[in-house]
N, C-alpha and C positions, 0 to 999 in steps of 0.2 A: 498365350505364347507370342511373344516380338515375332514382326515382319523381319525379313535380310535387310529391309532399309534401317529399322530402328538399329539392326546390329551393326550395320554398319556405321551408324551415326557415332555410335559408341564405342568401334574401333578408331575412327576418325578424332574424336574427339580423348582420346587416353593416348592418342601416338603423342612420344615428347618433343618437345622442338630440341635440335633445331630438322629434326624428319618430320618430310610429311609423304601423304601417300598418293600414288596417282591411280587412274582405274584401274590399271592390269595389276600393281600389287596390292590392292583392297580388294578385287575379286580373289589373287590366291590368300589373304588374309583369310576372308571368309570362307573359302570350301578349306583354309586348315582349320579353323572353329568350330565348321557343319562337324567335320571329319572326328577332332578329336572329342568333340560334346558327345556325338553318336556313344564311341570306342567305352570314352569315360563314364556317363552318366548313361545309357542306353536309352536314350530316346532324341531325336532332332532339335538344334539351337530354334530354327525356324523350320517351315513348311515350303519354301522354296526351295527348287532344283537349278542342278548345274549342268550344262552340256559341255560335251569335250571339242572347244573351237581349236585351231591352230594354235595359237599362244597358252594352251593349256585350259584347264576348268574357269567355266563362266556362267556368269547369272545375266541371263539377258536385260533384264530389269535393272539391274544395278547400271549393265552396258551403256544403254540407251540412258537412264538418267545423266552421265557422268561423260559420253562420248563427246561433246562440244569442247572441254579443255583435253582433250586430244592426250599428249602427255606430259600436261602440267600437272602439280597437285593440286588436289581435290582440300579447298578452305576447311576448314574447323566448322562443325555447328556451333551454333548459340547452345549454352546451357538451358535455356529456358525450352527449346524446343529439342531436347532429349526427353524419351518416352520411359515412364520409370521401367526397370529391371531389377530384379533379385540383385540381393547380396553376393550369391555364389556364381550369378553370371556374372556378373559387372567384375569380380575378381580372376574368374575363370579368362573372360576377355581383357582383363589387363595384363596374365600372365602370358598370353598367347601374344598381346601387341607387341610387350616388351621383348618378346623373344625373335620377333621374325622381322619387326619392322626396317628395323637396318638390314636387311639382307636386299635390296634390291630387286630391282623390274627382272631382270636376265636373271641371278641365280632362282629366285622364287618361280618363276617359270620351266627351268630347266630342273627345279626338283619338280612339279608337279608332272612333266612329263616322264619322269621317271617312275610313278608311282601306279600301280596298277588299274586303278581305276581310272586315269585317262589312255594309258598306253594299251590298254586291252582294247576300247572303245573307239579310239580316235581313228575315225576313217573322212579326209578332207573336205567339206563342204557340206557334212552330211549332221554335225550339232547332235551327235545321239547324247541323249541323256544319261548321267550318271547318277545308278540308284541309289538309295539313304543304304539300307541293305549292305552291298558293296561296299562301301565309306566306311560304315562300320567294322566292315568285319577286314578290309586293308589296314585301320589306324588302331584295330586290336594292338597288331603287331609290335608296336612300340608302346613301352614303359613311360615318356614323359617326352614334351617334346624338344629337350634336348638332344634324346634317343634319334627322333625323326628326324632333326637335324643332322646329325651324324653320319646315320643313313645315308642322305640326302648328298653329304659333302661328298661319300667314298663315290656313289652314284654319277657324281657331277665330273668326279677325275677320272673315271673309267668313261665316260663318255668324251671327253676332251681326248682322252688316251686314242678310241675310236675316231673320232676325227683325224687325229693325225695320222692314224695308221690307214687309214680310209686315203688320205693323201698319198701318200705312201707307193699307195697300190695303183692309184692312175698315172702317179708320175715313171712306174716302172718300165711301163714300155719305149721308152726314150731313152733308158738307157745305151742303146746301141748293142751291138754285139761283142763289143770288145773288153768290157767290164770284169771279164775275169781273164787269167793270162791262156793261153789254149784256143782251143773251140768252146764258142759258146753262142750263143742264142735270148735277143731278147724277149719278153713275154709279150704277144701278141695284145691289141685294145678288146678282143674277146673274150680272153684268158683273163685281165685285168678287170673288167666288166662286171663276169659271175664271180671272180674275189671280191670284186668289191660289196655286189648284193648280197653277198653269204654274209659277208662280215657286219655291215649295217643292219641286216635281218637279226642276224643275233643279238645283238644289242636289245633293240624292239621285241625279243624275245625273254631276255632276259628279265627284263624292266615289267614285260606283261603277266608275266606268272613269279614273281618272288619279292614280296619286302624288302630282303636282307640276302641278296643274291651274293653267290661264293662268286666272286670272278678271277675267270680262268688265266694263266701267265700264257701271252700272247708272244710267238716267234714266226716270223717271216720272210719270204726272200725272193729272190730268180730262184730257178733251175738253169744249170749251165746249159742241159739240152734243150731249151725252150718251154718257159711255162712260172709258173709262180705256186709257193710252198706254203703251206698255213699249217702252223703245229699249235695248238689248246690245250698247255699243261695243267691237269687239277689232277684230282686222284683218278679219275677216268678220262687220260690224255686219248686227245683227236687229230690224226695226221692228215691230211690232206693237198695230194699234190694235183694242180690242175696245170696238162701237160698243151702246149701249143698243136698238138695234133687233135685236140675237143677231147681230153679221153681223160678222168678225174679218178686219182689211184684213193680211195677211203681208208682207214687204219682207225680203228678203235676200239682199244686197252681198257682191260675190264677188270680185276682181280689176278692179274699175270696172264690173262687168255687174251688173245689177236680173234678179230673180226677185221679180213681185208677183203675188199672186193671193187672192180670196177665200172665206170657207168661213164657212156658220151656226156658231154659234155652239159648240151641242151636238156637230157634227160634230170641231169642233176639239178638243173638251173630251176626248173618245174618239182622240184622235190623236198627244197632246202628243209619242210617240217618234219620229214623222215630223221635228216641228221642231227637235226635239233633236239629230237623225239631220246635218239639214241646216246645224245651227247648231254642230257638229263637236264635241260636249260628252257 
């Protein structure tokens, strides 16, 4: 069986010019390789693991050989010092180079943290390892990896979606009070705070348990009497008004049936995997 270095050498050496690759997208090159060789063929390209750092899946080894050009690309091997491989790797790895190499440091990153096996894992500072097992059985899920790609894009616009609405929701309490015509009330930095963790929690939620996640039509706003509105239209819509007095009204639609009930504010903040739970994400 090749080392991750021989395989790497041999994704390095198949990228076309005028691409080339730097560490961070030759590391996610190779856990898409580890991932789809698993899926495909049922057993490991190589015997080395990836832990889940910040910037997504990594091979420490690769890290450290390749960390001194920082983020330049990483030169070509010599032909003479590639390690032979099979016919059906060497084409298996030319169909994967040619497919991902132009995608870029940021989006190849931001798919990989969308994908279960780092966003399940990933806890800061802490390098847990991601198992062959898991890889496997996450890059089932997709037919070719064009499929993963596609995936990957709707993944990346619903996250950029989240950010701005993420934005959204801090910039709300500045609206002042006078923002609708009458009495009204802006949404307090505490109100705006657990909106904001509920809504980033989901994301990380979603991302952790599903491939090919259904995502929900996101509606937002004030409350004229003080407080901020989150509505989650899918087939089982989730209402959620979190009111400037700490007091968060719940509502979720199941088959034509209402589940409403309320909770302080803190209580909910300490809960979010209940409504998660319930909201089937």
């Amino acid at each position: 069986m090749p080392t991750i270095f021989d395989i790497a050498d041999h994704i390095l050496a198949q990228t076309p010019a005028p691409y080339g690759l730097t560490n961070r997208e030759l590391q996610k090159l190779l856990y898409l390789a580890q991932g789809f060789h698993l899926a495909q063929f049922g057993e490991p390209l190589f015997q080395e693991d990836f832990q889940a750092w910040k910037h997504g899946p990594v091979n420490s080894g690769i890290f450290h050989k390749y960390k001194h050009l920082g983020y330049y690309d990483i030169n070509k091997p010599k032909s003479e010092v590639l390690k032979p491989i099979s016919e059906k790797t060497a084409a298996f790895i030319l169909a994967l180079t040619l497919t991902f190499c132009t995608i870029g440091s940021y989006k190849l990153i931001e798919y990989s943290h969308a994908d279960i096996p780092w966003a399940s894992k990933y806890i800061p500072d802490q390098n847990v390892y991601l198992s062959k097992p898991d890889l496997k059985t996450y890059f089932e899920n997709f037919a070719s990896f064009e499929d993963y790609k596609a995936a990957a894009e709707q993944k990346l616009q619903f996250h950029e979606l989240i950010l701005s609405r993420l934005k959204y929701l801090r910039d709300l309490p500045q609206i002042g009070n006078a923002w609708i015509s009458g009495q009204a009330a802006a949404p307090t930095e505490r109100t705006s705070e657990v909106a904001v963790g509920f809504l980033s929690g989901l994301e990380r939620q979603l991302f952790s348990n599903h491939a090919k996640p259904i995502y929900p039509k996101l509606i937002m706003g004030p409350i004229p009497t003080g407080g901020i509105s989150l509505e989650f239209v899918s087939d089982n819509p989730t209402y959620l008004n979190f009111h400037n007095s700490e007091l968060v009204e719940v509502e979720f639609e199941k088959d034509g049936h209402f589940e409403e009930y309320e909770i302080p504010l803190g209580q909910f903040e300490e809960n979010f995997a209940e409504v998660y739970g319930k909201m089937s994400v």
